[in-house]
C-alpha positions in Angstrom: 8.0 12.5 2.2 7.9 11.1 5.5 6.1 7.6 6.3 3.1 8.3 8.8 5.4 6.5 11.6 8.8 6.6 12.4 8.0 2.7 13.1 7.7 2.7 9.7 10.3 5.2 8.1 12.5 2.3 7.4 10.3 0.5 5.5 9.3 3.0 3.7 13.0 3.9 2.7 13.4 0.4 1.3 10.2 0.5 -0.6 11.1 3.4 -2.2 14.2 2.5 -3.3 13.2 -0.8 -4.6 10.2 0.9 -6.4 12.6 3.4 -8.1 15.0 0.6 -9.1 12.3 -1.2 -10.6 10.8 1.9 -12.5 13.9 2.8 -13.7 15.6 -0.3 -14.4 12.6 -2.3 -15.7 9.5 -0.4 -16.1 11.0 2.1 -18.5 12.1 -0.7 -20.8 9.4 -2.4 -20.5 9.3 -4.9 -18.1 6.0 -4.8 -16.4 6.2 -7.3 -13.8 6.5 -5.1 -10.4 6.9 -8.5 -8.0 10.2 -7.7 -6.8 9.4 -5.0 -4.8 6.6 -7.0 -3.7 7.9 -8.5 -0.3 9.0 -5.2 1.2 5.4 -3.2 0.2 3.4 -5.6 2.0 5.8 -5.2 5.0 5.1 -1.3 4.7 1.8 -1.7 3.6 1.5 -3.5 7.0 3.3 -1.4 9.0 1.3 1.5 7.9 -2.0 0.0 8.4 -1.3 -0.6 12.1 -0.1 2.7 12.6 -3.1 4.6 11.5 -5.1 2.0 13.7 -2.9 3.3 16.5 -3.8 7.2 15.4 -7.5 6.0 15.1 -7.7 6.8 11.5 -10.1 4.7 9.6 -9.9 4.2 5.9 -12.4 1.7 4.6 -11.8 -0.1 2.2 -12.8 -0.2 -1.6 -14.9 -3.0 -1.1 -17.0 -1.3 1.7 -17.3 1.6 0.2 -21.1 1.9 -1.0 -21.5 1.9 -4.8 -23.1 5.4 -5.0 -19.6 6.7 -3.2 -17.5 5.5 -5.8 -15.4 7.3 -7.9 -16.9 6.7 -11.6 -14.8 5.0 -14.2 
């Protein structure tokens, strides 16, 4: 799947591959600690949020979201 920018394709790419490192190298045996993969998600995680503001999408967040709107644990 795509990245919502090709700004951020790159990113994404790198994200994904460290996130499938880390779940197959670590997670499966084990090893929760996901912090290595940390750096580059909040570079795409950054990336991706100024894109959508650039498409004018809006996605509040969980925090704003009134308590009668949320999902139900």
């Amino acid at each position: 799947m795509n990245s919502v920018s090709k700004d951020c394709q790159e990113l994404k790419s790198l994200y994904d591959n460290c996130f499938n490192q880390w779940y197959s190298e670590k997670f499966l045996r084990g090893v929760l600690d996901d912090s290595t993969c940390e750096p580059v998600f909040k570079q795409y995680q950054s990336c991706v949020q100024e894109a959508l503001k650039k498409l004018k999408i809006e996605i509040p967040k969980i925090e704003e979201i009134p308590s009668e709107e949320k999902p139900k644990e």
